[in-house]
C-alpha positions as CSV (number, residue, x, y, z in Angstrom):
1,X,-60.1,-140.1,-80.4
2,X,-62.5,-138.6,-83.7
3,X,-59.9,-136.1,-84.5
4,X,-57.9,-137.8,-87.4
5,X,-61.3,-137.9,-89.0
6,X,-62.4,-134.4,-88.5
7,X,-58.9,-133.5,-89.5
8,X,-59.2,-135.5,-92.6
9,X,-62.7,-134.9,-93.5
10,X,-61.7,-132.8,-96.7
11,X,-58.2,-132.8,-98.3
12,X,-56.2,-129.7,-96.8
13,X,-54.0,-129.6,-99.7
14,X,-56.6,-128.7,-102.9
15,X,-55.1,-127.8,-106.0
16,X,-53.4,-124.6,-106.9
17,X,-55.1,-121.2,-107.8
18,X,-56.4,-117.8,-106.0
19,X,-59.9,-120.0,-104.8
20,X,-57.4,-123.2,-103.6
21,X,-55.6,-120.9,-102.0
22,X,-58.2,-119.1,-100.1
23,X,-59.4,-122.8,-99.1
24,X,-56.2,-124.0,-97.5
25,X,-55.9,-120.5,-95.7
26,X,-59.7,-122.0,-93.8
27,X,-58.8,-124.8,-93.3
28,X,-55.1,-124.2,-92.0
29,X,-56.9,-121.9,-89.2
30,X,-59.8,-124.6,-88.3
31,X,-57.0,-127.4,-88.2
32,X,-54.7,-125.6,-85.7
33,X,-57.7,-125.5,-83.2
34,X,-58.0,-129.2,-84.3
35,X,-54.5,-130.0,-83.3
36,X,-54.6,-127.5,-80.0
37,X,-57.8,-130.0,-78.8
38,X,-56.0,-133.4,-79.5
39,X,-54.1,-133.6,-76.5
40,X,-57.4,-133.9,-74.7
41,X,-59.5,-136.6,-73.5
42,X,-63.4,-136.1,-73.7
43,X,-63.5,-135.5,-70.1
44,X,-60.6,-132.7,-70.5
45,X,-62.8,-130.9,-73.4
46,X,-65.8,-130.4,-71.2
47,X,-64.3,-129.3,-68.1
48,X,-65.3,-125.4,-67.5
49,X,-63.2,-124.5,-64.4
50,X,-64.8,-120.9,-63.6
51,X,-67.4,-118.5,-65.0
52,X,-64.9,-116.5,-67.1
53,X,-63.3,-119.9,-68.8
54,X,-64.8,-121.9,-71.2
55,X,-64.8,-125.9,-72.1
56,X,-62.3,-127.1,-75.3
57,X,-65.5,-128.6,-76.7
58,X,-67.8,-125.4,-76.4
59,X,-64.8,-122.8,-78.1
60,X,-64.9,-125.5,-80.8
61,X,-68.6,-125.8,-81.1
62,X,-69.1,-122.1,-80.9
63,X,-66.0,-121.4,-83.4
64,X,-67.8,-123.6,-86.2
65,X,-71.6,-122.2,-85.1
66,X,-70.3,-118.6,-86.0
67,X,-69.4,-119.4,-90.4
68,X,-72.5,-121.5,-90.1
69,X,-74.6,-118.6,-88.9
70,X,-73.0,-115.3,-90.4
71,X,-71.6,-117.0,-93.4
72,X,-73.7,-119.9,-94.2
73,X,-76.7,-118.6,-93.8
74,X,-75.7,-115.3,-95.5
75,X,-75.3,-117.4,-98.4
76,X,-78.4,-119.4,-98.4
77,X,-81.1,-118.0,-96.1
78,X,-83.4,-120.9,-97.0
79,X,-80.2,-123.6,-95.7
80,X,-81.7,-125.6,-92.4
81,X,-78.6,-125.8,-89.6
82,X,-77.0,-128.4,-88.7
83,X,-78.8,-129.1,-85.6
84,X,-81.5,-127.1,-84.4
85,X,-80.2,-126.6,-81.0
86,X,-76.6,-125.4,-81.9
87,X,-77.5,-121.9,-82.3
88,X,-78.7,-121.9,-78.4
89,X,-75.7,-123.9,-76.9
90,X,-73.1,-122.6,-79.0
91,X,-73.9,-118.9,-79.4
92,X,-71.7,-116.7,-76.7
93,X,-72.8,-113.2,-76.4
94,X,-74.9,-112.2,-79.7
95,X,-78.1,-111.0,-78.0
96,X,-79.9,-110.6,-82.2
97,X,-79.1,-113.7,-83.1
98,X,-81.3,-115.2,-80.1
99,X,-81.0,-117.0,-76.4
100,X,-78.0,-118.9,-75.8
101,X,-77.0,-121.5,-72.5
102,X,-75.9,-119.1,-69.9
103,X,-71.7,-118.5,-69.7
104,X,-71.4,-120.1,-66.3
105,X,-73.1,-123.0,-67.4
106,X,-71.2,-124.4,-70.8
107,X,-69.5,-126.7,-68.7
108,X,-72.9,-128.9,-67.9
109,X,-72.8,-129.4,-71.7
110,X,-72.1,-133.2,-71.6
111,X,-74.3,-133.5,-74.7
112,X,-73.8,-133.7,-77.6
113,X,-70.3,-135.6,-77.6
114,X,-66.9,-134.6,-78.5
115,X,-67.5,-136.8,-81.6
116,X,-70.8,-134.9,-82.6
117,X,-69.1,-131.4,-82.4
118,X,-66.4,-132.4,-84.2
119,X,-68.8,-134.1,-87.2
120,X,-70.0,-130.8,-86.8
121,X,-67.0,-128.8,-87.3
122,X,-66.3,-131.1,-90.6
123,X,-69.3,-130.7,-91.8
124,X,-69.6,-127.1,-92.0
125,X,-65.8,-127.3,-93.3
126,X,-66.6,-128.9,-96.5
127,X,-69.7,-126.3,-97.3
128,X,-67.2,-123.3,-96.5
129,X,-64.8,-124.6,-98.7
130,X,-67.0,-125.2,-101.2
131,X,-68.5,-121.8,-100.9
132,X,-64.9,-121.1,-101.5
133,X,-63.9,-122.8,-104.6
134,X,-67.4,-121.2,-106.2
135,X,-66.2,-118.0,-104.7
136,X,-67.8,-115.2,-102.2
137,X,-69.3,-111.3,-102.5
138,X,-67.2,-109.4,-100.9
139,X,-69.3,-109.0,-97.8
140,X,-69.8,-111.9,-96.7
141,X,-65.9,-113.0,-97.6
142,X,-65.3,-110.0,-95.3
143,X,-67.4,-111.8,-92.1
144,X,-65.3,-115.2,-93.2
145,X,-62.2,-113.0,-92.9
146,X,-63.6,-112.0,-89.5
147,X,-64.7,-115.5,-88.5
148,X,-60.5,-116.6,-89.2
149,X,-59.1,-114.5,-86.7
150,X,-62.0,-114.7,-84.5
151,X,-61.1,-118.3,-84.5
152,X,-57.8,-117.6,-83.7
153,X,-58.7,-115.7,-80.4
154,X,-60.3,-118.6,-79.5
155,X,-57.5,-120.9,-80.3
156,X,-55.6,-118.8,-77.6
157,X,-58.5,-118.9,-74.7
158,X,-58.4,-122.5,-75.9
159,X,-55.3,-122.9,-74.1
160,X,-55.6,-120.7,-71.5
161,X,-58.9,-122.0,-70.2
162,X,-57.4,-125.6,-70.6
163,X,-54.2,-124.7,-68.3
164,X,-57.2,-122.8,-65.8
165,X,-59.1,-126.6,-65.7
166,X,-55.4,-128.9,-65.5
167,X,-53.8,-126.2,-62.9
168,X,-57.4,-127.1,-60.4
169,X,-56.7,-130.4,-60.9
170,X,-54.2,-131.8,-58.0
171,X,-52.6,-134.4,-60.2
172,X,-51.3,-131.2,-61.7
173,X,-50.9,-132.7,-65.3
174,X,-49.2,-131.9,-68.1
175,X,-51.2,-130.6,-71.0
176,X,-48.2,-131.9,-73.3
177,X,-44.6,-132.4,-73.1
178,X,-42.2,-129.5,-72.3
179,X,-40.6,-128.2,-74.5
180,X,-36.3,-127.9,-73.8
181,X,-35.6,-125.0,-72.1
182,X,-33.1,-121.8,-72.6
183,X,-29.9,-122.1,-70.9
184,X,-30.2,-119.8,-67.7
185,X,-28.8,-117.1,-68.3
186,X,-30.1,-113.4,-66.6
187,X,-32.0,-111.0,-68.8
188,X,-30.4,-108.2,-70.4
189,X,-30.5,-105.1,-68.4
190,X,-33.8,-102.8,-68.1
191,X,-33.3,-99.8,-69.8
192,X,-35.1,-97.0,-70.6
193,X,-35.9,-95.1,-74.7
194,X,-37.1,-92.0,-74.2
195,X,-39.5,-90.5,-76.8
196,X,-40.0,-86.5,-76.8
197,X,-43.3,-84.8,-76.7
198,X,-45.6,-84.9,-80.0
199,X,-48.8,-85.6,-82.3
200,X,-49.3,-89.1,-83.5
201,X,-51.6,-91.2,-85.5
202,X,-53.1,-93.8,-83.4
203,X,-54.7,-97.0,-84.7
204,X,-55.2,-99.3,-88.1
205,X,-55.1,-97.4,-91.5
206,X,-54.8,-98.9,-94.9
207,X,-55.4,-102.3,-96.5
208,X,-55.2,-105.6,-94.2
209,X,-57.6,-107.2,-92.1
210,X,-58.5,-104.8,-88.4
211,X,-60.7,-105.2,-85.6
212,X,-63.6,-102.4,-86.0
213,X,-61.8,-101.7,-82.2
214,X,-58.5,-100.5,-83.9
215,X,-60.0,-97.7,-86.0
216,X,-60.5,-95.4,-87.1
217,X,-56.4,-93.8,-87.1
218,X,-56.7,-90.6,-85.4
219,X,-54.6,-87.7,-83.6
220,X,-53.4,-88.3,-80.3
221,X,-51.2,-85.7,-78.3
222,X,-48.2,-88.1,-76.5
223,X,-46.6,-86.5,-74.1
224,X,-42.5,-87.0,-73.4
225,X,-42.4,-90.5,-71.5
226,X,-39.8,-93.5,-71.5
227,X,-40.5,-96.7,-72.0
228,X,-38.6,-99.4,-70.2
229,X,-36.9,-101.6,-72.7
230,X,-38.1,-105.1,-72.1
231,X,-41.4,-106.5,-69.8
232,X,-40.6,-106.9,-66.0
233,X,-39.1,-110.5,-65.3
234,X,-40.1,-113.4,-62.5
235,X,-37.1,-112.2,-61.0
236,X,-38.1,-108.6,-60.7
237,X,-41.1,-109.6,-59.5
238,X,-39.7,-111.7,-56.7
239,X,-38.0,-108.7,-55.4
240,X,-41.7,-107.1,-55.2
241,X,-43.1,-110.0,-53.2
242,X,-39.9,-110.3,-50.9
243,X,-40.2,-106.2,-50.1
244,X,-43.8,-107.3,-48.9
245,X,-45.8,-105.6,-52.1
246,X,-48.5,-107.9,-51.6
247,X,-48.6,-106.9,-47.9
248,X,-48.8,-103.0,-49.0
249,X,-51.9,-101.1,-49.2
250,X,-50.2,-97.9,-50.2
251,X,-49.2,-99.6,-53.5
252,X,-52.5,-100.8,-54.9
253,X,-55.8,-99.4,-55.6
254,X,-58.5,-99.8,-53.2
255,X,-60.8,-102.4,-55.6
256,X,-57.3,-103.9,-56.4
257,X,-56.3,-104.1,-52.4
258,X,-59.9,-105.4,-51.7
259,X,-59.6,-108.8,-54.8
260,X,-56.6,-109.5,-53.6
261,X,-57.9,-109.9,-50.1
262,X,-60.8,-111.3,-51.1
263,X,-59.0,-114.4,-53.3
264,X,-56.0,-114.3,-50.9
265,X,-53.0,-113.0,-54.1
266,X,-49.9,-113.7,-52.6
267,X,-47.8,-114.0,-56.1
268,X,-49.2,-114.6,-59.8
269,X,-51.5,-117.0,-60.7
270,X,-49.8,-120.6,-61.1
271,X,-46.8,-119.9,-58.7
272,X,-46.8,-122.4,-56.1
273,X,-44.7,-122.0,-52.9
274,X,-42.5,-125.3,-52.0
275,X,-40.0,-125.2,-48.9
276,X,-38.8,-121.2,-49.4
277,X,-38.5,-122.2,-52.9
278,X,-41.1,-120.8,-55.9
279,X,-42.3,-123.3,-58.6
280,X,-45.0,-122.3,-61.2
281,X,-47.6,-125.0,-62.8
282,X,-47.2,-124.7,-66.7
283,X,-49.2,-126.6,-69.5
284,X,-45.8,-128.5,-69.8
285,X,-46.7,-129.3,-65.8
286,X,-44.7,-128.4,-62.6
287,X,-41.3,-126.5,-62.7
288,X,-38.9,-123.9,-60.9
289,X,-39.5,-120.3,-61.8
290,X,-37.6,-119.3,-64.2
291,X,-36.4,-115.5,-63.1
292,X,-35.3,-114.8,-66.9
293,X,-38.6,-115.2,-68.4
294,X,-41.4,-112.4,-68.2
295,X,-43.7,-112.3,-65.6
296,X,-47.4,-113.6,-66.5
297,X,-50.7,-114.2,-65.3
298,X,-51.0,-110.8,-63.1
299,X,-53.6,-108.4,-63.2
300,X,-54.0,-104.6,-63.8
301,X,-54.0,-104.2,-59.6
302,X,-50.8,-106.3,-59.4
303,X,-49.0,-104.6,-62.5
304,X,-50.1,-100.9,-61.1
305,X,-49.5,-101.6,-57.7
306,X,-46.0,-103.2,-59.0
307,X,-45.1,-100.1,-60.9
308,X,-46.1,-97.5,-58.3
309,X,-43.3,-100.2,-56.0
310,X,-40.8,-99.3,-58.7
311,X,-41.6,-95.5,-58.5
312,X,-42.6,-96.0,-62.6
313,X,-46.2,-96.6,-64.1
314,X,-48.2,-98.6,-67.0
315,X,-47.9,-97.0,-70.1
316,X,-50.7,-95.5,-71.9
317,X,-51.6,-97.7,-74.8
318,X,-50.8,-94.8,-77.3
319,X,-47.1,-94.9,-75.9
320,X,-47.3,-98.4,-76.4
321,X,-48.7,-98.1,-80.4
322,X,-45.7,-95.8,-80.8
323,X,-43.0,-98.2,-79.8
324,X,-44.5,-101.1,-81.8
325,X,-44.6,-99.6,-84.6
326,X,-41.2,-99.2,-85.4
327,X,-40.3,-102.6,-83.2
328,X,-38.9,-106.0,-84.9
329,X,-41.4,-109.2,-83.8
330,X,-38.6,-110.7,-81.3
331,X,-41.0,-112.7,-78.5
332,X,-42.8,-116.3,-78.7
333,X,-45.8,-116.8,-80.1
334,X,-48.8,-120.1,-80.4
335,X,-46.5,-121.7,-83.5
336,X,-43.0,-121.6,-81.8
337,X,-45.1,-124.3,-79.3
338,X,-43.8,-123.3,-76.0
339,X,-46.9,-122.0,-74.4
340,X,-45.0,-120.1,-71.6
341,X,-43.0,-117.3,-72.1
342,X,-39.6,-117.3,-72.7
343,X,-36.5,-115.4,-71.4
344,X,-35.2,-112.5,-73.7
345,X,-31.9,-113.1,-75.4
346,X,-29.6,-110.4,-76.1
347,X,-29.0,-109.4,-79.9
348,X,-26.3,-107.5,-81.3
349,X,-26.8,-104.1,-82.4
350,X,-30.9,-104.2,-81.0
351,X,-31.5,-100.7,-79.4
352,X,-35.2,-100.6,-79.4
353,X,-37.4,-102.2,-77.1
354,X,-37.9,-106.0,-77.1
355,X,-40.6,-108.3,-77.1
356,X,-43.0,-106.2,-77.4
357,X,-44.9,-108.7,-79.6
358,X,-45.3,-112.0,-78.5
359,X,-44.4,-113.9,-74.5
360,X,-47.0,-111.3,-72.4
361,X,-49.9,-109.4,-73.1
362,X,-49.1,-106.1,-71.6
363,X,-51.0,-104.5,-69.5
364,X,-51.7,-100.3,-70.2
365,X,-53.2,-97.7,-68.2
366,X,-55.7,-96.7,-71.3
367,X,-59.4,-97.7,-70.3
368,X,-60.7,-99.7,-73.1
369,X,-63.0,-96.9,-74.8
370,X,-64.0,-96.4,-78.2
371,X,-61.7,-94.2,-80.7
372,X,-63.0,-90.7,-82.1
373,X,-65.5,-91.6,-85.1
374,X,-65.6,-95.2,-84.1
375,X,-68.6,-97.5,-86.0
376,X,-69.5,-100.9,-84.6
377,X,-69.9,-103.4,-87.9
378,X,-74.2,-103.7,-88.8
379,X,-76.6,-106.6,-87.5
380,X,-75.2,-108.9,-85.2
381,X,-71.7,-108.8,-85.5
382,X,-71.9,-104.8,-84.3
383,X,-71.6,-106.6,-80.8
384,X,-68.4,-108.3,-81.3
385,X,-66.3,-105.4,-79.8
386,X,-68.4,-102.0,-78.7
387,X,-70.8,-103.4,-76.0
388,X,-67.7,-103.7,-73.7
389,X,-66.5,-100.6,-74.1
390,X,-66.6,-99.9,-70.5
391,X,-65.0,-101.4,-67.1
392,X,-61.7,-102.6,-69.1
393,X,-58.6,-101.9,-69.6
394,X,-56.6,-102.3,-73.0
395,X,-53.6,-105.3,-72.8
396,X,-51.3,-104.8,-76.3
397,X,-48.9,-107.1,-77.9
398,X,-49.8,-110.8,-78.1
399,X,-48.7,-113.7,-75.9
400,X,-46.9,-117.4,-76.3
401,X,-50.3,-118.2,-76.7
402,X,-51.4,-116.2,-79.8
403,X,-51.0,-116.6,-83.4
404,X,-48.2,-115.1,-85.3
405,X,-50.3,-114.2,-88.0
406,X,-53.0,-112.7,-85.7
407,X,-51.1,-109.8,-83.9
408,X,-50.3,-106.3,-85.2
409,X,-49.1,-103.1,-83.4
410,X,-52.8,-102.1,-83.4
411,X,-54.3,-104.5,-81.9
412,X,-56.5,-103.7,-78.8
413,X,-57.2,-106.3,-76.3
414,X,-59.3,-105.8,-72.9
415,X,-60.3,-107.0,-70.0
416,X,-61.2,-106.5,-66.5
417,X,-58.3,-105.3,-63.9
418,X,-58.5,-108.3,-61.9
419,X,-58.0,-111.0,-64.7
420,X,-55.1,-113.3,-64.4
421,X,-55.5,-116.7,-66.5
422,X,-54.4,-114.7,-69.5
423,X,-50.7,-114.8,-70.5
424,X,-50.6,-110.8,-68.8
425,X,-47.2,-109.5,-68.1
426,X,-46.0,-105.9,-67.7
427,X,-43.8,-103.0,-69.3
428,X,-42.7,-100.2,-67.3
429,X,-43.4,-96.2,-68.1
430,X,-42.0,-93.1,-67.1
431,X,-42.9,-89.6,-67.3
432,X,-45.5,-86.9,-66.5
């Protein structure tokens, strides 16, 4: 496999100083999607299992082509590309910066090779760091800044589309070795924190990288509520499935009833049924459910249609900010290197709500919709968040799959209500 010599294209380690420093922060993000993709042949990279998924080799095509063309070229307009066709194959959704190979349609991308995107991906390395060491203007340090933690999203769909691709296979394989497990022991108790009635601040404020989504901080009139304490367990959920929830139709929405009709839901995505007994494929392979651990890969219609079971409901996502903010990081993130969500240990003296950050994204009742006064970024990069701002709904807290350093009690994730090959869990609400 080419990787050792992408990896090792340009020393990791420079010397010491604010520019070295700023260097090895690039190239610590590009070399964790490095070491994500190594576990995979060349036939694993280009496998694109559905529409909404997307090859190994196209996220790290598409990660490099986007600090070649809103960084590099920034820098020097006059600077030919790499390859003249990498703008088409590798751009994703930026309609100004020109056609691109339709979504469905990355995985036909057999050409160029594993080896070529990776030359690419060095390539582009040592002119960024370069750029680096001679140092930025602010505004274009500010789209690098953007390009890192875009990466980083992409480092977590990485994995998630690869366990989509292995989990269709019916060798079911293992994406890498599992990691030990907890000791079984049950989950602590659900409780519930109640919060009384009052105006909040909602969203980023102050210094630190934000999504243009998160801002700007505004007023927003919470009502009183209580938030269950921890997300819904396996175990929780088996209960659902054994009352009949999926059999139902007063519990779900009628688009919700109609998908899971229509792709025959039964229990979440990756739970396989094996003589009365439930297993679930992981990217660690095949293995008993685990009725400790949080409950992932269900939709919006499965997470309402569970809460209405449990005479509770989503929470809105400005409940949600509210909690976070005053919460301790307790869950699992992309460097602890599970990849699967872990069951919740009970702490001494903890009692605020728990894992909040990190195992599940959680799912909220809050339609993904612009805040008061919000202002895409200019050009082309005005399209990274706005345009979908509409059909969604907002997921908050991070996953096993995402970066530590990439999630903050701000951040605003979305998608549609009938996704499931996202980490997706749930928390519970109460109240008016």
């Amino acid at each position: 496999m080419p990787f050792t010599e992408a990896r090792e294209a340009r020393d990791p380690h420079p010397a010491a100083g604010p520019a070295a420093e700023r260097v090895r922060r690039y190239l610590g993000v590009r070399h964790t999607t490095l070491s994500l993709a190594e576990p995979l042949s060349a036939e694993d990279a280009m496998v694109q299992s559905m529409p909404e998924a997307s090859p190994a080799k196209w996220h790290l095509g598409h990660t490099t082509w986007f600090f070649e063309a809103f960084v590099l070229t920034a820098l020097r307009p006059e600077r030919t590309p790499f390859h003249p066709a990498f703008g088409y194959l590798f751009n994703s959704y930026y309609v100004a910066a020109g056609p691109r190979q339709p979504r469905p349609e990355r995985g036909l991308l057999s050409r160029p090779s594993l080896g070529e995107v990776l030359t690419y991906r060095a390539r582009v390395d040592e002119e960024i760091a370069e750029a680096l060491e001679r140092g930025m203007p602010d505004g274009i340090a500010d789209i690098l800044e953007l390009g890192l933690h875009h990466e980083q999203q992409h480092q977590e769909l990485l994995v998630t589309d690869v366990k989509h691709a292995f989990a269709q296979n019916p060798l079911r394989p293992a994406y890498r070795p599992e990691p030990p497990r907890r000791a079984g022991a049950p989950a602590p108790a659900l409780s519930w924190l109640e919060r009384p009635a009052g105006v909040h601040a909602l969203g980023a404020a102050g210094a630190g990288f934000t999504f243009d989504n998160e801002r700007p901080r505004h007023p927003v009139a919470v009502p009183a509520h209580a938030l269950a304490s921890r997300p819904v367990t396996a175990g929780e959920w088996l209960a659902f499935m054994e009352d009949g929830g999926y059999r139902r139709p007063e519990l779900w929405m009628s688009d919700g009833w109609a998908a899971a009709a229509r792709q025959g839901w039964c229990a979440p995505l990756y739970w396989l049924e094996d003589g009365g007994r439930w297993d679930q494929f992981t990217l660690g392979g095949v293995r008993p459910v685990d009725e400790a651990e949080p409950v992932a890969h269900v939709s919006w219609f499965e997470a309402d249609a569970y809460s209405r079971w449990v005479g509770a409901r989503l929470p809105t996502e400005a409940e949600w900010e509210l909690a976070a903010a005053a919460a301790a990081p307790d869950g699992t993130f992309l460097e602890d290197g599970r990849l699967h969500p872990a069951a919740l240990r009970p702490r001494e003296g903890v009692s605020g709500p728990r894992q909040l950050l990190g195992d599940v994204w959680e799912w909220t009742a809050s339609a993904y919709a612009p805040y008061p006064g919000f202002k895409p970024l200019g050009g082309a990069l005005g399209e990274y968040n706005g345009k979908f701002m509409v059909s969604q709904l907002v997921l908050r807290g991070g996953s096993c799959a995402t970066p530590r350093s990439h999630i903050r009690p701000t951040y605003r994730n979305f998608f549609y209500p009938d996704a499931r090959w996202q980490f997706t869990g749930v928390r519970l609400a109460r109240g008016p």
